[in-house]
N, CA, C and O atoms as a GROMACS GRO file, in nm:
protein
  384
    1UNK      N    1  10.317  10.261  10.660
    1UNK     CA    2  10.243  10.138  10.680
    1UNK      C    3  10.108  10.171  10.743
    1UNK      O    4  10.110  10.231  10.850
    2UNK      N    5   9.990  10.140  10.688
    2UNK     CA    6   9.875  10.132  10.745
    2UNK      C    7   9.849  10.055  10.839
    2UNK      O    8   9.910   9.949  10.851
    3UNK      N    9   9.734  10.103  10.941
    3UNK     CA   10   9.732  10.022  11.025
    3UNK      C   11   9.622   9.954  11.119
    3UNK      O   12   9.556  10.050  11.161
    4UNK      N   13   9.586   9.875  11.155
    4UNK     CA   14   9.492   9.786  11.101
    4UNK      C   15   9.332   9.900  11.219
    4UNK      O   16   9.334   9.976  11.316
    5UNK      N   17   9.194   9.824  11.098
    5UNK     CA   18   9.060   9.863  11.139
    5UNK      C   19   9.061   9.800  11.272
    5UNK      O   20   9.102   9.684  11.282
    6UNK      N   21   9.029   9.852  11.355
    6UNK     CA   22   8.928   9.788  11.490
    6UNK      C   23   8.780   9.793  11.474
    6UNK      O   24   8.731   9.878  11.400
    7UNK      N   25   8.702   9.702  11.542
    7UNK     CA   26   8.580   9.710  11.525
    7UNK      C   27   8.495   9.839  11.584
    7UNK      O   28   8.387   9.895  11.563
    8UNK      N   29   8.599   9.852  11.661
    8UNK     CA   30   8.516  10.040  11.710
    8UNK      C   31   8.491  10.153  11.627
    8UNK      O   32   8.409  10.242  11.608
    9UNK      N   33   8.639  10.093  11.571
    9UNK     CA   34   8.652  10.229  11.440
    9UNK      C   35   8.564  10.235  11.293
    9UNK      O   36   8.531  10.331  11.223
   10UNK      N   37   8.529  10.020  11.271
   10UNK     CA   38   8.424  10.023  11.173
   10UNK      C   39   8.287  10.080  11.204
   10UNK      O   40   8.204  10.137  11.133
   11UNK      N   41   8.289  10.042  11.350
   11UNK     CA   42   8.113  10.152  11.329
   11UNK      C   43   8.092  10.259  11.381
   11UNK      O   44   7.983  10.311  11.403
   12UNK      N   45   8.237  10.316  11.415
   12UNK     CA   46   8.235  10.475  11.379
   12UNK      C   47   8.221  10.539  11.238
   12UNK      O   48   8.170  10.649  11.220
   13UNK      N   49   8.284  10.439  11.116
   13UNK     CA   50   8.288  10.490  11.016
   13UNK      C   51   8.143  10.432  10.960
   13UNK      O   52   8.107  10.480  10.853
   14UNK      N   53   8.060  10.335  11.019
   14UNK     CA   54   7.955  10.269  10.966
   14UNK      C   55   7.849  10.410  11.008
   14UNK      O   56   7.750  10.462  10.957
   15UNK      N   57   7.884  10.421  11.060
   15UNK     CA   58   7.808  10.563  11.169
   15UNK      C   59   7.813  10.705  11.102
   15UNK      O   60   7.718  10.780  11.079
   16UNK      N   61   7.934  10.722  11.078
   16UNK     CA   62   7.916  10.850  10.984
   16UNK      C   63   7.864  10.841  10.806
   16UNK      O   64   7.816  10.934  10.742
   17UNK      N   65   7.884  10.741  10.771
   17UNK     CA   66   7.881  10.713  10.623
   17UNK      C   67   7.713  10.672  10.600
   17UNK      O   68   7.676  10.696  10.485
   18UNK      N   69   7.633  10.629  10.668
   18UNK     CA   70   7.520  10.555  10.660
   18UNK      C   71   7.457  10.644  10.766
   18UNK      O   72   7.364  10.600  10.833
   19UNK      N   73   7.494  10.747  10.781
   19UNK     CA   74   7.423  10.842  10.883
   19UNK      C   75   7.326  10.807  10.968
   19UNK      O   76   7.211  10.852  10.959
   20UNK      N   77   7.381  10.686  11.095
   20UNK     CA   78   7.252  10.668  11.160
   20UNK      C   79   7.370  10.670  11.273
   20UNK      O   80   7.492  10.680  11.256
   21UNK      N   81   7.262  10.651  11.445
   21UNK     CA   82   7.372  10.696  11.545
   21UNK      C   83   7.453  10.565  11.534
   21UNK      O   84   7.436  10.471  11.456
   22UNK      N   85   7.574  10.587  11.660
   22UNK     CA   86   7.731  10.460  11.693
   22UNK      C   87   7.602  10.350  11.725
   22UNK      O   88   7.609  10.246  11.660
   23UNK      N   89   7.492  10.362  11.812
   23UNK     CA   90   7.435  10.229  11.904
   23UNK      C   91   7.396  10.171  11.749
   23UNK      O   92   7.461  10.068  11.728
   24UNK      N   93   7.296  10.214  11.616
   24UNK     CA   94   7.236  10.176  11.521
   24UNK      C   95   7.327  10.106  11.436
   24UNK      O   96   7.292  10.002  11.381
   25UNK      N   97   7.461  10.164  11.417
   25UNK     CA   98   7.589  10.126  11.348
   25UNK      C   99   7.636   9.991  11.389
   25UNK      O  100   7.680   9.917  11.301
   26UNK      N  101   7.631   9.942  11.547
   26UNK     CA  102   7.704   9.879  11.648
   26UNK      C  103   7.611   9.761  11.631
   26UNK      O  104   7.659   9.648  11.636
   27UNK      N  105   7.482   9.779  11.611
   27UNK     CA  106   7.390   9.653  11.556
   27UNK      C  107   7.346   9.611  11.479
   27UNK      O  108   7.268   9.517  11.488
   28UNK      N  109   7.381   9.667  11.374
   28UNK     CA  110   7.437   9.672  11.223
   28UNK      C  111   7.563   9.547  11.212
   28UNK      O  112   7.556   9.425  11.195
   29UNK      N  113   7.662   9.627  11.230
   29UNK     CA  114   7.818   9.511  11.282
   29UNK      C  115   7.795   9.423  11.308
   29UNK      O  116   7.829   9.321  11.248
   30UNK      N  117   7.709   9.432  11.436
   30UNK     CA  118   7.687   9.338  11.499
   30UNK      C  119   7.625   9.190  11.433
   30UNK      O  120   7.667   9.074  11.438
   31UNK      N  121   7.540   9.234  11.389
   31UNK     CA  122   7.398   9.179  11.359
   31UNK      C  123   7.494   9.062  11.204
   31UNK      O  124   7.455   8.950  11.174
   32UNK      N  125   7.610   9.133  11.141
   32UNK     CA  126   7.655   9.128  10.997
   32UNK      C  127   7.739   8.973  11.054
   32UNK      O  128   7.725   8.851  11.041
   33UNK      N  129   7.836   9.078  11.128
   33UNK     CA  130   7.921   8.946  11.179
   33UNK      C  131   7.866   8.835  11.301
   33UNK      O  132   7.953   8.786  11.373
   34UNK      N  133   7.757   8.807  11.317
   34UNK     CA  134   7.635   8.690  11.393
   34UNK      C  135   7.599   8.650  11.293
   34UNK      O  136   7.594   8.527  11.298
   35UNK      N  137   7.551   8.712  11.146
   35UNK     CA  138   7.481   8.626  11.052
   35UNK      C  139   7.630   8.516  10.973
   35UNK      O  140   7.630   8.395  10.950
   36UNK      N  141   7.732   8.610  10.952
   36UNK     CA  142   7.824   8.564  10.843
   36UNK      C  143   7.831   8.394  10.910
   36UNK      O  144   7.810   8.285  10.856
   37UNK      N  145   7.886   8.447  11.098
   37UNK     CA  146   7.962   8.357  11.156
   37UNK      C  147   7.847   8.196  11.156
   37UNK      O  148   7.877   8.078  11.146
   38UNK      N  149   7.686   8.278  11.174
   38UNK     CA  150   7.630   8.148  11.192
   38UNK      C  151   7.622   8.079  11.065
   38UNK      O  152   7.568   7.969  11.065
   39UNK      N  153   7.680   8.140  10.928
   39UNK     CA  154   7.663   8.050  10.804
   39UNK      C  155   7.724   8.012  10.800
   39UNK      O  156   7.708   7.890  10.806
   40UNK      N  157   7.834   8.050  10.790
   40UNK     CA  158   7.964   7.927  10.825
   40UNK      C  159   7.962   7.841  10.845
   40UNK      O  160   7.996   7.739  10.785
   41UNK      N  161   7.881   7.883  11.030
   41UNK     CA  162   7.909   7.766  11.153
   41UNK      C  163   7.817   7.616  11.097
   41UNK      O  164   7.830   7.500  11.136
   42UNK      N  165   7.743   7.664  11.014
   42UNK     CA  166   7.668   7.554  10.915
   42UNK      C  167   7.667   7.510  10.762
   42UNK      O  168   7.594   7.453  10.682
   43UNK      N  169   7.790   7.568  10.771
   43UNK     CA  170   7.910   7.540  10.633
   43UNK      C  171   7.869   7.587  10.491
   43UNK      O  172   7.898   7.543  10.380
   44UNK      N  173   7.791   7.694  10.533
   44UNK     CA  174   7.702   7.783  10.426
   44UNK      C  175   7.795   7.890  10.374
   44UNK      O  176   7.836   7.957  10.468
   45UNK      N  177   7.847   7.933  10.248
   45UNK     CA  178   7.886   8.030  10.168
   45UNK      C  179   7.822   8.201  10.186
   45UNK      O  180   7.701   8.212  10.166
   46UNK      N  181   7.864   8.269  10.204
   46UNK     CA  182   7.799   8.361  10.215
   46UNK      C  183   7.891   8.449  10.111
   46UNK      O  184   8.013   8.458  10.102
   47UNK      N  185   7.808   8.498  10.052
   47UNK     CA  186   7.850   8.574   9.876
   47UNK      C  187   7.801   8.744   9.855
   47UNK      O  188   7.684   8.782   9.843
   48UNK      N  189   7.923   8.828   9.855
   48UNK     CA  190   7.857   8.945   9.866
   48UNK      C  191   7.925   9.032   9.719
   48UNK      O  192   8.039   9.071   9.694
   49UNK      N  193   7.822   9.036   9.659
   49UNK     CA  194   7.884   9.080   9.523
   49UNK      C  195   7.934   9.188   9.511
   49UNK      O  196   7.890   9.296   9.549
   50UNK      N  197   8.060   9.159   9.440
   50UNK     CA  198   8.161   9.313   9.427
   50UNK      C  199   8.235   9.331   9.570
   50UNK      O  200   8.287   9.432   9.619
   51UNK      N  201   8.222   9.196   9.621
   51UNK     CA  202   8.328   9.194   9.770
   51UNK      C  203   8.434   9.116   9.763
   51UNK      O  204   8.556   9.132   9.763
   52UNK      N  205   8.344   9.012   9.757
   52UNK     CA  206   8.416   8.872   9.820
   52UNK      C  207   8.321   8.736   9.910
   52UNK      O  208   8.236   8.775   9.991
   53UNK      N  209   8.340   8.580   9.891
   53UNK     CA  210   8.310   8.507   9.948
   53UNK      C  211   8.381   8.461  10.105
   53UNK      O  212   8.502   8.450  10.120
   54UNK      N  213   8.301   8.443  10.195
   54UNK     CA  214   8.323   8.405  10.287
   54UNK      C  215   8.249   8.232  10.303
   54UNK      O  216   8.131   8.195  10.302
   55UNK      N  217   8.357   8.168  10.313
   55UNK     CA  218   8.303   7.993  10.306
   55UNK      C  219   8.409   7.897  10.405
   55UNK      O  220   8.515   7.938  10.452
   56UNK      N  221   8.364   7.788  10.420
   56UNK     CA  222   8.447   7.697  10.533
   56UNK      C  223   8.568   7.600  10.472
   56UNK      O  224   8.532   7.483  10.461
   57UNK      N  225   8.666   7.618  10.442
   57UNK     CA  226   8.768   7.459  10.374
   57UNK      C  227   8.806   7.387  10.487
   57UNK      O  228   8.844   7.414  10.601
   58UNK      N  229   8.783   7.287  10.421
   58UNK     CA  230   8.819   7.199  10.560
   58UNK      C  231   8.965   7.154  10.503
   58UNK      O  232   8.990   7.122  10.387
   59UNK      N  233   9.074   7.161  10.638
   59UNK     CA  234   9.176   7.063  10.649
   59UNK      C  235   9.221   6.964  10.691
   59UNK      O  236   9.200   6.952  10.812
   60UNK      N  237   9.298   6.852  10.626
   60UNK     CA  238   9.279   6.738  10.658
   60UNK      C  239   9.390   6.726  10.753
   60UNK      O  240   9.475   6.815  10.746
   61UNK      N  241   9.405   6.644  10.832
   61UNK     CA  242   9.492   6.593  10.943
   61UNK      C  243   9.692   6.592  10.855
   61UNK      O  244   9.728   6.563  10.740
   62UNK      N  245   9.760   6.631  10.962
   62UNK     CA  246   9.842   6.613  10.882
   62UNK      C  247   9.947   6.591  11.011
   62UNK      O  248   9.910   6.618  11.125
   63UNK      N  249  10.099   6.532  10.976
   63UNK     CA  250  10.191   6.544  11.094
   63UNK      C  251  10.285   6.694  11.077
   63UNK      O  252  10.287   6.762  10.975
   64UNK      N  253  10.354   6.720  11.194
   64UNK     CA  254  10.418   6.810  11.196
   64UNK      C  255  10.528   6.830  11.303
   64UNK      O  256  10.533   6.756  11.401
   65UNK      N  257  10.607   6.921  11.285
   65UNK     CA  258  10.712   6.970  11.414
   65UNK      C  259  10.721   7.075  11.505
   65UNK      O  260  10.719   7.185  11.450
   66UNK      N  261  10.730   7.078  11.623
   66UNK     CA  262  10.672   7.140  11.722
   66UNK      C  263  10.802   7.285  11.749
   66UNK      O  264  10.855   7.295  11.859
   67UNK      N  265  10.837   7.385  11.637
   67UNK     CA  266  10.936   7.430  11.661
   67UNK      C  267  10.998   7.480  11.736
   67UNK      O  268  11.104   7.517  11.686
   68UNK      N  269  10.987   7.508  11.852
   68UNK     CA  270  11.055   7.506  11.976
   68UNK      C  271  11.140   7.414  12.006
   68UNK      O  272  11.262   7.427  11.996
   69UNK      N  273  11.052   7.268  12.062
   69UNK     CA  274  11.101   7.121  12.038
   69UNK      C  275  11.143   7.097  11.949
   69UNK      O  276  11.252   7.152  11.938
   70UNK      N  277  11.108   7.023  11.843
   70UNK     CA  278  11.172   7.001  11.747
   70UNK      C  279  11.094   6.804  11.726
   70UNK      O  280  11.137   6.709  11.660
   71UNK      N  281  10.999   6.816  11.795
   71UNK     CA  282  10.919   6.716  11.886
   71UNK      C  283  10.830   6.721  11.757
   71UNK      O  284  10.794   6.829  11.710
   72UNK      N  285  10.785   6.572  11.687
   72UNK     CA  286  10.704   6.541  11.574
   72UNK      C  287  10.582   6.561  11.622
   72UNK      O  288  10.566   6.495  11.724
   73UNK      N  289  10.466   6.638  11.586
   73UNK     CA  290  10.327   6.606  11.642
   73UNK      C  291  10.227   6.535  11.561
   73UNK      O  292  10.272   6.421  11.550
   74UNK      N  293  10.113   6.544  11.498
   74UNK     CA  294   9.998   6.527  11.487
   74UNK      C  295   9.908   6.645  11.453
   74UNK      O  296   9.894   6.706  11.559
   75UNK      N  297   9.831   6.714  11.345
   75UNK     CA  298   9.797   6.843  11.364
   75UNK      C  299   9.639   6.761  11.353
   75UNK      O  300   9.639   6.663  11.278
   76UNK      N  301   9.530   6.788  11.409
   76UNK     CA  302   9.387   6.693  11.378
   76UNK      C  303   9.345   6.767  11.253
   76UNK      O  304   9.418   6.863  11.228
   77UNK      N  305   9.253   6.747  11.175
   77UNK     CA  306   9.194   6.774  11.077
   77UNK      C  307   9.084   6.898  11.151
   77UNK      O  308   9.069   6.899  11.273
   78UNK      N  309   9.006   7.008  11.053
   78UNK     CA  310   8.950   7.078  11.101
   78UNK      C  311   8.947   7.185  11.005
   78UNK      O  312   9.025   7.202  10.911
   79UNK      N  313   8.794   7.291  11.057
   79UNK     CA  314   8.728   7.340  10.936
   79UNK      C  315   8.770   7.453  10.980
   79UNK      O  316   8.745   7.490  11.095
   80UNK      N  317   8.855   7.538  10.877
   80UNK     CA  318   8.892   7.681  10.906
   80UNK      C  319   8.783   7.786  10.850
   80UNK      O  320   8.693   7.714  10.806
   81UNK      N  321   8.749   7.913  10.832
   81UNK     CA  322   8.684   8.015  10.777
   81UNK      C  323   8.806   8.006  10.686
   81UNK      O  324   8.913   7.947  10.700
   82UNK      N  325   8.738   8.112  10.551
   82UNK     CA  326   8.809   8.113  10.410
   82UNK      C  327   8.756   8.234  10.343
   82UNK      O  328   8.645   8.241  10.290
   83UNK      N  329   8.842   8.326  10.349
   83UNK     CA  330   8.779   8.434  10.220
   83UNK      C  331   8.852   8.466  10.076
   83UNK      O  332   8.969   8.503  10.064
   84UNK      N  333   8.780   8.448   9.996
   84UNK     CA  334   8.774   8.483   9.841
   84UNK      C  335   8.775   8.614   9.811
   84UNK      O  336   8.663   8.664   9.817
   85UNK      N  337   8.872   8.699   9.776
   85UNK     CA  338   8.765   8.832   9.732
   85UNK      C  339   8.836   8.817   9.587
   85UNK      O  340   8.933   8.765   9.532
   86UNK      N  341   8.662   8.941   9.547
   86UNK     CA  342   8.590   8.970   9.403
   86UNK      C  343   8.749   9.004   9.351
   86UNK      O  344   8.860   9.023   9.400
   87UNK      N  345   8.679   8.999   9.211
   87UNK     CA  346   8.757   9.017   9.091
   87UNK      C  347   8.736   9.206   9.084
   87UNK      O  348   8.771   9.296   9.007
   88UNK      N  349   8.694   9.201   9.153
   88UNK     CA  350   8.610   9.396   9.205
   88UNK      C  351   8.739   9.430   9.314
   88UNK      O  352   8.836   9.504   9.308
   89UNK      N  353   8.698   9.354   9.396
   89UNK     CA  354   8.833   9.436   9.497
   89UNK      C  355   8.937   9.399   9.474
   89UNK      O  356   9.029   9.467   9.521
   90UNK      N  357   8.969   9.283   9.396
   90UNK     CA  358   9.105   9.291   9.377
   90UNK      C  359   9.199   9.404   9.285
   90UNK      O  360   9.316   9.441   9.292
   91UNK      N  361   9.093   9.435   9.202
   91UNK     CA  362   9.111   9.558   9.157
   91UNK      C  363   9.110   9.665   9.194
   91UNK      O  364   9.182   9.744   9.133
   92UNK      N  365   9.031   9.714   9.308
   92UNK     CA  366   9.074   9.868   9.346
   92UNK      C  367   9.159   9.808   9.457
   92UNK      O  368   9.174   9.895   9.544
   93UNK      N  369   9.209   9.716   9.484
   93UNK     CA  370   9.329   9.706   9.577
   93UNK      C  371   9.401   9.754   9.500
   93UNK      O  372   9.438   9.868   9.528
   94UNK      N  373   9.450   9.697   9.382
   94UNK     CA  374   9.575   9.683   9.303
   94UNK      C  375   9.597   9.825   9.245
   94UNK      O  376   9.699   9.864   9.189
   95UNK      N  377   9.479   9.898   9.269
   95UNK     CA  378   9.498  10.064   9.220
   95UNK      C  379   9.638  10.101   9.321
   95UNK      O  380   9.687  10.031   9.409
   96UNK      N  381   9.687  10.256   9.264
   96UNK     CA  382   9.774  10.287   9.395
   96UNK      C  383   9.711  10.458   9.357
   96UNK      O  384   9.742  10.553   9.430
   0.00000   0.00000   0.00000
């Protein structure tokens, strides 16, 4: 079982692959995930070809059960993040 990227480890590898130093890599990252998050945060699509879309769905209010309790709740409506990926990566996923 693989096991999962940390963000330290992406711009270590952003760092060796793009040959610039960890601080240049780290504001790079940085800089990627501040832009994605502020498009979002203004319900903007952000489209990276041969990746995948990153976009907002909104969900609508719904009831539910509190499984512990067993206690009916209320869930409010609200805009989650959403990713799409390419017809590209789904394919070298599906490689083995």
């Amino acid at each position: 079982m693989a096991t999962n990227l940390t963000k330290k480890e992406l711009v270590q590898a952003v760092s060796e692959q793009a040959g610039v130093t960890k601080v240049q890599a780290q504001k790079a990252v940085g800089a990627f995930i501040d832009e994605v998050t502020g498009a979002l945060k203004s319900k903007k699509k952000v489209t990276l070809i041969g990746f995948g879309t990153f976009s907002v769905k909104h969900r609508n209010k719904k009831n539910g059960i509190n499984p512990k309790t067993g206690e009916r709740i209320k869930i409010p409506a609200k805009n989650v993040p959403h990713f799409s990926a390419s017809s590209k990566l789904k394919e070298v996923i599906a490689k083995k």
